[in-house]
Structures are given as C-alpha cells and as structure tokens.
MARMIMI-743370 format. One record per residue: residue number from 1; x negated, y, z of N, C-alpha, C in turn. Coordinates in steps of 0.001 Angstrom, whole numbers, plus 500000, padded with zeros to 6 digits. Example, Ala and Ser with C-alpha at 12.3 -4.5 7.8 and 13.67 -1.06 7.14 Angstrom:
// residues 2
   k   n_px   n_py   n_pz  ca_px  ca_py  ca_pz   c_px   c_py   c_pz
   1 486810 494310 507800 487700 495500 507800 486800 496700 507800
   2 487150 497750 507080 486330 498940 507140 487100 500030 507870
***
This chain:
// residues 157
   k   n_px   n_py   n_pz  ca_px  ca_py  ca_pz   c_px   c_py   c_pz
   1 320169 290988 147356 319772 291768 148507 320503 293109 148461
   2 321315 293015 149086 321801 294537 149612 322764 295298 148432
   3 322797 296162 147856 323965 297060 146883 323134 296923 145315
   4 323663 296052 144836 323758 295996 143760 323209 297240 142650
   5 323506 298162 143280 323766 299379 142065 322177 300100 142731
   6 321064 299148 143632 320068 299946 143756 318951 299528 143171
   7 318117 300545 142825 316527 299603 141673 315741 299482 142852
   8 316001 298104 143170 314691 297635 143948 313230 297577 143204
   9 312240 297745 143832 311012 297597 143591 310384 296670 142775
  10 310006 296617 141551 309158 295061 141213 307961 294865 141453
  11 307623 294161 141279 306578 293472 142243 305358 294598 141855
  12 304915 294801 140896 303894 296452 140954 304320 297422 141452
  13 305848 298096 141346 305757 298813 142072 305244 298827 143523
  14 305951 297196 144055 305985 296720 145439 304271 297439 145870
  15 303776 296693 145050 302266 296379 145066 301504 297960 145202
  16 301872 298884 144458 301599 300164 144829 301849 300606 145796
  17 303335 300893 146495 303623 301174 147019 302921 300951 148505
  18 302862 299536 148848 302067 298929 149946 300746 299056 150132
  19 299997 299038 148758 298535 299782 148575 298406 301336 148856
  20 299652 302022 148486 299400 303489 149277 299566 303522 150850
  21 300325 302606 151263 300910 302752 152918 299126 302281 153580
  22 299167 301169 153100 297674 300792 153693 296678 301353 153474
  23 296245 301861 152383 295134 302685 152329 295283 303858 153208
  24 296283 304494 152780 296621 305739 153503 296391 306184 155227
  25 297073 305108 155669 296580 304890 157321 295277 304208 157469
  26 294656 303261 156740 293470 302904 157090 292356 303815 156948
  27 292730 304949 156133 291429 305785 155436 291874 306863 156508
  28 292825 306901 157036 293486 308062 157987 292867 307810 159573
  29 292880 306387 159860 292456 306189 161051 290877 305984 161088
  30 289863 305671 159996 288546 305855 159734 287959 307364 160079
  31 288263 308154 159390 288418 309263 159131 288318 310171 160726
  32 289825 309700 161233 289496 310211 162734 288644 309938 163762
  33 288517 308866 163494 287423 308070 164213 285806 308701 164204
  34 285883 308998 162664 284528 309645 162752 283875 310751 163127
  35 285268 311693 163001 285126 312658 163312 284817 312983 164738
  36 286230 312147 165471 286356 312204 166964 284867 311893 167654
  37 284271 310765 166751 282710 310669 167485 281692 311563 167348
  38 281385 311978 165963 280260 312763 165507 280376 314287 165740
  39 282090 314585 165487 282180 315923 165730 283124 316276 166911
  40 283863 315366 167880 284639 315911 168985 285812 316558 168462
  41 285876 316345 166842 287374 317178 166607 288314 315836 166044
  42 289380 316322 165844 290829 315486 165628 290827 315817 163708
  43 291560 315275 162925 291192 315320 161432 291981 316665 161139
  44 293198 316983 161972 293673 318325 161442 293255 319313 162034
  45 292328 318914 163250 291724 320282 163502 290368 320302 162928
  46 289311 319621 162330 288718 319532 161044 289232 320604 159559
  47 290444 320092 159177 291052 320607 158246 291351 322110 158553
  48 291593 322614 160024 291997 324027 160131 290705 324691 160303
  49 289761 324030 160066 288546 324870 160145 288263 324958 158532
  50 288488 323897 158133 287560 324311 156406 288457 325164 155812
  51 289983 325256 155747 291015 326100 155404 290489 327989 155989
  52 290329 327558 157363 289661 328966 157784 288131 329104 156999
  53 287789 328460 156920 286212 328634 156337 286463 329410 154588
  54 287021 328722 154190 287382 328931 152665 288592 330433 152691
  55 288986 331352 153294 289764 332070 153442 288783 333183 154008
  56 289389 334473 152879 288634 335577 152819 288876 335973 154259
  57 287381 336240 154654 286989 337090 156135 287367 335869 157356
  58 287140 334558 156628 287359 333476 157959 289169 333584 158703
  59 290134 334164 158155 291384 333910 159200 292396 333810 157979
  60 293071 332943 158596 294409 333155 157860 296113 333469 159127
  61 296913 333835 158440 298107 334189 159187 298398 332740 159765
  62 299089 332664 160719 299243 330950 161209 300526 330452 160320
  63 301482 331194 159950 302085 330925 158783 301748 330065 157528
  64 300902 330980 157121 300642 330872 155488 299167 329365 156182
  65 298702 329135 157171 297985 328380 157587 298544 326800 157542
  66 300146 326934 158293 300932 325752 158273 301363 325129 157419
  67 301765 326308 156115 302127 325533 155021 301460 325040 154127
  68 299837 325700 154298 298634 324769 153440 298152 323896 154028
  69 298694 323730 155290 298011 322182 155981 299149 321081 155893
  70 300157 321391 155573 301678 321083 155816 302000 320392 157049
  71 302235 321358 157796 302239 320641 159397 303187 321392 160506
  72 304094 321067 161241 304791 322303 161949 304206 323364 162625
  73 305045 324150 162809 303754 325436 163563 303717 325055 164887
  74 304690 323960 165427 304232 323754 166857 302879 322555 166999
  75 302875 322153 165490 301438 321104 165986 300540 321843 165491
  76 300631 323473 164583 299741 323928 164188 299346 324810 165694
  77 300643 325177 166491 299868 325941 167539 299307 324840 168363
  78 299588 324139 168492 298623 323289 169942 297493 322913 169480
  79 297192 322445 168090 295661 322154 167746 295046 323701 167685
  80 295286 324806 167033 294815 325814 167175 294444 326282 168839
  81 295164 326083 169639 295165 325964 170598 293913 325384 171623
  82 293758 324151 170917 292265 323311 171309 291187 323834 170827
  83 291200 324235 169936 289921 324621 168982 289501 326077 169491
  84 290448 326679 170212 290676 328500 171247 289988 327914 172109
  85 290048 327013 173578 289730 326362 174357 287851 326127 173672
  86 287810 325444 172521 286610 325170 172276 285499 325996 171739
  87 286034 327182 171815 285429 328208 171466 285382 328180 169437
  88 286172 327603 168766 285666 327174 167512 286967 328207 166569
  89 287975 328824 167030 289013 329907 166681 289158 330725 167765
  90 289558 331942 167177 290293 332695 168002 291413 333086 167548
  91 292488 334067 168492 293768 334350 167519 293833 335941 167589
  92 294491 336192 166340 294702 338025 166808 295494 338198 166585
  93 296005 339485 166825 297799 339713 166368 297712 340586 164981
  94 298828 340518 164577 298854 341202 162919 299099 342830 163279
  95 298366 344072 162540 298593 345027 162927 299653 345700 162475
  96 300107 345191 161650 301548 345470 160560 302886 344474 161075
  97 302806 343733 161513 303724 342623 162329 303146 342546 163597
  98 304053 342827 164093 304510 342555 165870 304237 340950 165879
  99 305193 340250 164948 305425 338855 164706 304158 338101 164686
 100 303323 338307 163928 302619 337655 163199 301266 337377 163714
 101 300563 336508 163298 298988 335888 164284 298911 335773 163629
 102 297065 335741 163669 295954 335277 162705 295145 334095 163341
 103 295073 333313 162738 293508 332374 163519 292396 332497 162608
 104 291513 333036 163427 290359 333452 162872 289118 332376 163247
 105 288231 331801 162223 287106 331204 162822 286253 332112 163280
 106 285640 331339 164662 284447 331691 164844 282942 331626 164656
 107 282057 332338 165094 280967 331696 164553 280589 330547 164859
 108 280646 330202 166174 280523 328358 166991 281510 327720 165766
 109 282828 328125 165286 283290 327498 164645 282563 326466 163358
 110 282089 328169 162596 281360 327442 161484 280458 326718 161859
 111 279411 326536 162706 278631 326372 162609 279111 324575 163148
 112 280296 324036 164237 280429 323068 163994 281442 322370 162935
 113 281655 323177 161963 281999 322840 160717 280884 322744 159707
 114 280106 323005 159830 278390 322698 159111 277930 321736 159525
 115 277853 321076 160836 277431 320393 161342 278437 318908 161111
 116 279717 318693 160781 280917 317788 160813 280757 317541 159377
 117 280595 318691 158643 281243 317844 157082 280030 317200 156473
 118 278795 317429 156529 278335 316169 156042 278211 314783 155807
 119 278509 314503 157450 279149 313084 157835 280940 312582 156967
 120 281644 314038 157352 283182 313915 157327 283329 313113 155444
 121 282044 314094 154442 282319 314159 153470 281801 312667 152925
 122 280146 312229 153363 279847 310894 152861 280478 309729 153415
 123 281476 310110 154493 282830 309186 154824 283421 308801 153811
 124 283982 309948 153492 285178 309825 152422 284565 309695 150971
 125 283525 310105 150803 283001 309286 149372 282753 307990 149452
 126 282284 307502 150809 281870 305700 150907 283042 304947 150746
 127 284239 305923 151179 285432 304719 151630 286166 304872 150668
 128 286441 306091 149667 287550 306638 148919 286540 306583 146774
 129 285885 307937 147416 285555 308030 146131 284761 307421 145248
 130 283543 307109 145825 282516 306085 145582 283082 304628 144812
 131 284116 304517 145569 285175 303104 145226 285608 302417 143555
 132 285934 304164 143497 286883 304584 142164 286084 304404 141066
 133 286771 304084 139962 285945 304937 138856 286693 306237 138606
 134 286182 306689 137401 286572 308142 137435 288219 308229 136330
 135 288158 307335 135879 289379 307236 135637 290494 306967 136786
 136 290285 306012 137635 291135 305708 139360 290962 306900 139801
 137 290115 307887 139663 290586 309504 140482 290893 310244 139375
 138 291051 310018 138321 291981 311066 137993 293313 310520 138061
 139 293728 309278 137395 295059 308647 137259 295561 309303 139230
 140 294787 309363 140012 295876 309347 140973 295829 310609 142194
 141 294549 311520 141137 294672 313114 141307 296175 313697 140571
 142 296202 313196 139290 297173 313598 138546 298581 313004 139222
 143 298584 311600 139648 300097 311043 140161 300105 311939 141503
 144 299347 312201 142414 299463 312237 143950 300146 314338 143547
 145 299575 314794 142614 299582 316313 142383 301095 316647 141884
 146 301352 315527 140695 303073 315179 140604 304154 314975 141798
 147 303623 314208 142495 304732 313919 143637 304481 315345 144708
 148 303104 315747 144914 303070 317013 145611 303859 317733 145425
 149 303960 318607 143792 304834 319257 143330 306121 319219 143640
 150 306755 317971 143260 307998 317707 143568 308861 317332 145124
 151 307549 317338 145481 308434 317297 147358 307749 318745 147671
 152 307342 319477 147381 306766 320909 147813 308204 321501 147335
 153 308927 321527 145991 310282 321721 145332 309869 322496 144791
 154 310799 323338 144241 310828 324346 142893 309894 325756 143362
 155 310141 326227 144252 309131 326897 144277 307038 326775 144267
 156 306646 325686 144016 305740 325273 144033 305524 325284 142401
 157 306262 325690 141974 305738 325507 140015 305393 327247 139326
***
C-alpha cells in the first residue's frame, strides 16, 4: 500500500486510533445535545462560560480567552456574540489597549452556568468517566496532556 518508506499503522495502533475518532465525535455530539436541550447553549459556548467563571473578577481578554478554548477568534467572536444577545456576557474595551476586549460574565450568566453543569457534568461522568477505571483516566490524562503539549509546541513547556 502506497510508499514503502511509510510506518503504517498496526492493527492497535489502527484500533486506537479509530477508538479516539469515534469516541471523540460520539461523546462530542452527546454532549451538545444535552446541553442544547437542558441549557439552550452550544458546547463552546458552555465552555466560554466556565473559563469566564473560573477567571479572576468573571472576564478574560478575548485573546488570552481563544487560546484556552483553542478556537479562532472569529468563532470565538460569534459565539461570544450569542451569549451578548442572551444576556449571559458582556464585552468591554481594555483601558490600556485601544485593541483589546474583555468578555465578561454576567450575572444571568452564572447563574445559567449553575443551572447547566450539573446535568453537563453527570453527562460526562455517565458516558466518559464512570466508564473508566482509574487507571484508563490516568493512562490517557497523561497520553492526551503529551500530545497537548506537543501540538501546543515549544512554548507550552
């Protein structure tokens, strides 16, 4: 099959590999689903609320926001965007940068982020963690934190 001089997959790798693709989208499209019903939000605009929640004084720069969600700033502005509309962020401008925005949660915010992660969280323990033993979450806290590292690149160490 194909160039000689390439290491194709053996059959575990295969087998991993295809077990991450599938899990990955199946636990990805669960996930939204639940949210979209119970809480009316989308999974990364979920995520830009607990990121704001966990960030001193509720806001972060939309910058330093994109690269902990890892997402472009044009899908970080249009979901930020929805969540403005929903009363659940607001944005401010930086008083030291002309440039620069903040998205700040609001209080409606938290409060439907209080209301979402209980559900969001015994989701993801029924489907993910619950599953595991505790050796299967660390073996693949530790692999998934390796490959993070290394596609984040050298500045990430």
């Amino acid at each position: 099959m194909g160039d000689p001089g390439t290491r194709w997959l053996d059959d575990e790798e295969m087998r991993a590999w295809e077990g991450f693709l599938a899990a990955g989208a199946l636990l990805n499209r669960r996930i939204e689903q639940q949210l979209k019903e119970e809480a009316g939000l989308s999974h990364p605009q979920y995520e830009i609320l607990v990121r704001l929640d966990r960030a001193p004084g509720g806001e972060l720069r939309m910058t330093e926001l994109a690269d902990t969600l890892l997402t472009s700033k044009s899908n970080l502005t249009y979901q930020v965007t929805q969540l403005e509309k929903s009363g659940l962020v607001r944005r401010r401008s930086c008083p030291t940068d002309v440039r620069g925005v903040f998205a700040v949660l609001t209080e409606e915010g938290r409060r439907r982020l209080a209301d979402a992660a209980p559900g969001h969280v015994a989701l993801v323990r029924r489907l993910l963690i619950d599953v595991l033993s505790r050796e299967q979450l660390t073996v693949l806290a530790d692999g998934f934190g390796t490959v993070s590292r290394l596609l984040r690149g050298p500045a990430a160490d």
